[in-house]
C-alpha positions as CSV (number, residue, x, y, z in Angstrom):
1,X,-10.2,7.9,-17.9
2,X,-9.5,5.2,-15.9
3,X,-6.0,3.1,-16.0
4,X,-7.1,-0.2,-18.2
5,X,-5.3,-3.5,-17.9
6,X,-4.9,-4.6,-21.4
7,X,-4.1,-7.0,-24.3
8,X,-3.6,-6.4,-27.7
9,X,-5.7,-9.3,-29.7
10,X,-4.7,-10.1,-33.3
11,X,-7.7,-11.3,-35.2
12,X,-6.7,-13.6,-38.2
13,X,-4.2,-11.8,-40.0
14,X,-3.8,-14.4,-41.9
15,X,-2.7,-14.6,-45.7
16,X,-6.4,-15.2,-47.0
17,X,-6.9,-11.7,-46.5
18,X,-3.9,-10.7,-48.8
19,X,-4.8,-12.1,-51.8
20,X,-8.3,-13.6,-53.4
21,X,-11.8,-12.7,-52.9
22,X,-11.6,-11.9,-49.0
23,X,-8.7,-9.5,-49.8
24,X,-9.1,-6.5,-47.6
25,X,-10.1,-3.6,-49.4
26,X,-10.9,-0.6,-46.6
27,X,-8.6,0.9,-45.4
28,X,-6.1,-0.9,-47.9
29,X,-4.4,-3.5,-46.9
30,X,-1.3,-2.6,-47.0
31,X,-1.9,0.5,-45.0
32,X,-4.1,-1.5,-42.2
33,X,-1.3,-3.8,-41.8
34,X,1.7,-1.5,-41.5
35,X,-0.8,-0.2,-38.2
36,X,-1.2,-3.4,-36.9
37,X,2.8,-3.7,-36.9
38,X,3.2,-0.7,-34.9
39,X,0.5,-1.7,-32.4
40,X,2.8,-5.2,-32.1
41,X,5.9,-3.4,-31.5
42,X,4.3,-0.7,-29.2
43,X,2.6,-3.0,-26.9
44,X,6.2,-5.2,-27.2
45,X,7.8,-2.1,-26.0
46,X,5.3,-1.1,-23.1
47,X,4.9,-4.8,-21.8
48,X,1.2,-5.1,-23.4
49,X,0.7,-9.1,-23.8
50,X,-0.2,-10.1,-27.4
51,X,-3.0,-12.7,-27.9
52,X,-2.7,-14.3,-31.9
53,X,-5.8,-15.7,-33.7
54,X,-6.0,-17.8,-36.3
55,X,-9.7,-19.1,-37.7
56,X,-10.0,-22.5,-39.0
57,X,-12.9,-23.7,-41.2
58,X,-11.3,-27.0,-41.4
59,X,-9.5,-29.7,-43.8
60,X,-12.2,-29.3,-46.3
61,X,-13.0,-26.0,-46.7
62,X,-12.6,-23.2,-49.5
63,X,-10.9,-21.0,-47.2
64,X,-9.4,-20.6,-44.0
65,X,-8.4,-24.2,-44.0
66,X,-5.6,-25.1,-42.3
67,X,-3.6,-27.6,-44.7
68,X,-3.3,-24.4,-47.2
69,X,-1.0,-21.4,-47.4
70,X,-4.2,-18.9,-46.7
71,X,-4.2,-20.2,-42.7
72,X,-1.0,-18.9,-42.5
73,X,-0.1,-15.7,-40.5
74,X,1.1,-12.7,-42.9
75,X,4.8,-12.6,-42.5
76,X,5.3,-9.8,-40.8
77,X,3.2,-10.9,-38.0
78,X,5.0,-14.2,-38.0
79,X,8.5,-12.1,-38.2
80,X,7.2,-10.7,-34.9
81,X,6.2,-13.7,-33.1
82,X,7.5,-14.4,-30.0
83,X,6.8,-16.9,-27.4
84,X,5.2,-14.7,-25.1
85,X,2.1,-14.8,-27.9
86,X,-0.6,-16.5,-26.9
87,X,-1.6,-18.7,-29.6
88,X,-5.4,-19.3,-30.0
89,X,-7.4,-21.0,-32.9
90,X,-10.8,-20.1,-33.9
91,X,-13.6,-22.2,-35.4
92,X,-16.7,-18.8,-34.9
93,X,-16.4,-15.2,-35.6
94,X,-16.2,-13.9,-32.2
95,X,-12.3,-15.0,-30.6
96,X,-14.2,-15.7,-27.2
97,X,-16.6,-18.1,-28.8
98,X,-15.5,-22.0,-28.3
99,X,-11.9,-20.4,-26.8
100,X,-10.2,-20.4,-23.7
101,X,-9.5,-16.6,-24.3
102,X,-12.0,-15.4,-21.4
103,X,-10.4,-17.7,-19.2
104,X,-7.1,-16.5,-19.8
105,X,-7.8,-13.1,-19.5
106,X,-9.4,-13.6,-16.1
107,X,-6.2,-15.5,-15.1
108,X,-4.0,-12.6,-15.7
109,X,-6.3,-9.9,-14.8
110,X,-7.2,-8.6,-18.5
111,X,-10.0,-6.1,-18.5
112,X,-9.4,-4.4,-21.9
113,X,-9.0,-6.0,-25.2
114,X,-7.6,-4.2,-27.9
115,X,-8.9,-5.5,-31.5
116,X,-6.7,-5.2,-34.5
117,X,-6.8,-7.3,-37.8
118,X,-9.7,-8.7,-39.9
119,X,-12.5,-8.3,-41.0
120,X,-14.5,-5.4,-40.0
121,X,-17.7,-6.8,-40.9
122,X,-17.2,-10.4,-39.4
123,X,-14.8,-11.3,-36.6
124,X,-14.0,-7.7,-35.1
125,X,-18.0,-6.9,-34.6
126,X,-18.8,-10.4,-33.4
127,X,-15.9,-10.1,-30.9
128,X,-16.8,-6.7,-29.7
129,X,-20.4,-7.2,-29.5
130,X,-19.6,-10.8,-27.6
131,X,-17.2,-9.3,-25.0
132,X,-20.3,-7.9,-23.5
133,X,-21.4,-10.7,-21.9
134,X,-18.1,-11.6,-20.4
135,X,-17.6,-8.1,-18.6
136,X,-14.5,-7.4,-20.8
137,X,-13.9,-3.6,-21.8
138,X,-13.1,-3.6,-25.9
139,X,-11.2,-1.3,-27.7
140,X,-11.0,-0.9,-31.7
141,X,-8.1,0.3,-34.1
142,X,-9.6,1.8,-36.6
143,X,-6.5,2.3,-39.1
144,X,-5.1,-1.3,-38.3
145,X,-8.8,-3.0,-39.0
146,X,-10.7,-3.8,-42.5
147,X,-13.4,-4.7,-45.0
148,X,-14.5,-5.7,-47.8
149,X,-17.2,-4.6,-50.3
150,X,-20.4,-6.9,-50.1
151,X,-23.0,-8.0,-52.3
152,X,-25.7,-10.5,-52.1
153,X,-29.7,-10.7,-52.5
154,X,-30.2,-7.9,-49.0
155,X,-28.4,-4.8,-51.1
156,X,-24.6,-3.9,-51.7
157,X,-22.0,-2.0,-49.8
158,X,-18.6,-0.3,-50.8
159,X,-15.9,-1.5,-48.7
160,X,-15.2,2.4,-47.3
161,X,-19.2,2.9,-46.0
162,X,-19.0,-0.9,-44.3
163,X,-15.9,-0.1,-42.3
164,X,-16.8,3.7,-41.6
165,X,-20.2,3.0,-40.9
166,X,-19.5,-0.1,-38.3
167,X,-16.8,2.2,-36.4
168,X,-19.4,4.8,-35.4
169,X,-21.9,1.5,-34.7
170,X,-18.9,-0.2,-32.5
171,X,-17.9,3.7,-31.0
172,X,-21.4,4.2,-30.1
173,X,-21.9,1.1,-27.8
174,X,-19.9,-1.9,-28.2
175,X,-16.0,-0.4,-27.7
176,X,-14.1,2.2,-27.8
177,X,-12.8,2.7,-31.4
178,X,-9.5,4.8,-32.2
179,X,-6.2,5.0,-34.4
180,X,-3.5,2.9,-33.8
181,X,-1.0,6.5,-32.5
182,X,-4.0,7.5,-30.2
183,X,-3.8,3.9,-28.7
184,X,-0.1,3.9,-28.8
185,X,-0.4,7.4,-26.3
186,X,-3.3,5.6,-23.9
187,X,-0.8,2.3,-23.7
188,X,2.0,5.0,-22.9
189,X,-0.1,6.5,-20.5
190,X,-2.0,3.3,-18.8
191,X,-5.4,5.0,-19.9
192,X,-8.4,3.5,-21.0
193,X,-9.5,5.4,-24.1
194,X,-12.5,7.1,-24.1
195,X,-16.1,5.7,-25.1
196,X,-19.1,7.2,-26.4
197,X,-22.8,5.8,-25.7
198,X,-25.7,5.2,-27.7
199,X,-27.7,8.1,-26.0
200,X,-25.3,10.8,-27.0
201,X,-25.0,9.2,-30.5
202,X,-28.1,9.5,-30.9
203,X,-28.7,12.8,-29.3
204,X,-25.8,14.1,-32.1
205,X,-27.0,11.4,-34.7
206,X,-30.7,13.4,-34.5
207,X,-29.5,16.7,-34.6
208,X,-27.0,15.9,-37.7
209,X,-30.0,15.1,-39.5
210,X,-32.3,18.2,-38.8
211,X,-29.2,20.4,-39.7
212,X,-28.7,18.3,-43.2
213,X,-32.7,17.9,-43.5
């Protein structure tokens, strides 16, 4: 593995996903958030800069809007904040869309971004799949990420199977996904973590099924 010049991005861990319908449900909240704490304080301690996001739907909106308590940061991330933190605010799912995020990570040489916060199934997939096409390497937490169950007219899906089931997607091409200790050793160590690809998930993903078929 290669040494990896990275920042840790915090994707909208912001109160509307501690309480109401969007209320992160896999892993539990709680438990997601306590990992996304440690990653703040282990990058703190290995001089990893920290990039905050907040998403904005605007004045009018439901949710996300930012003249309500549910735009706030949780409190322990705001306990955290320093003013090293580079504050961005979001309007799309993906952090690089309609930001100045690539540009700043091209500024101070950032080839890694590390994902933790919310949700699974909106902004962390739209940000790893979008990095792409800016030539930045992604890396996932999986233990300090989360989703929610869905429902709607397409079919319905448990919180547990969305999250699991877009870790092997976002492991198999888009970034390379692992727990928040496993990340704290590859900051420790100035390694990049290690990737799989979509041939050899699919090479294992084919002969998992004729064993189980």
């Amino acid at each position: 593995m290669t040494d990896a010049n990275r920042a840790l991005v915090l994707v909208d861990i912001q109160q509307e996903y501690f309480d109401g319908p969007l209320t992160i449900q896999h892993p539990p909240v709680d438990r997601s958030l306590a990992r996304v704490t440690a990653a703040i304080d282990a990058a703190a301690a290995d001089g990893v800069p920290v990039v905050v996001v907040q998403h904005t739907a605007g004045d009018d909106a439901p949710v996300f809007n930012p003249t309500t308590v549910g735009f706030a940061l949780h409190p322990d991330i705001e306990a955290r904040r320093t003013s090293d933190w580079t504050p961005i605010t979001k309007r799309f799912s993906s952090v690089f869309a309609g930001t100045d995020l690539v540009d700043w990570a091209r500024r101070h040489e950032i080839d890694t971004v590390t994902l933790a916060g919310y949700m699974t199934n909106n902004c962390i997939i739209a940000s790893a799949a979008d990095a792409e096409m800016h030539g930045i390497q992604v890396e996932v937490l999986s233990d300090a990420t989360g989703a929610i169950s869905i429902a709607n007219a397409a079919g319905h899906v448990d919180a547990r199977t969305v999250h699991e089931t877009l870790m092997a997607l976002l492991h198999s091409n888009f970034a390379a996904v692992a727990d928040t200790d496993t990340w704290i050793g590859a900051i420790t160590d100035g390694a990049s973590l290690p990737k799989d690809n979509l041939l050899t998930s699919a090479q294992a993903g084919a002969a998992l099924f004729v064993a189980q078929n």
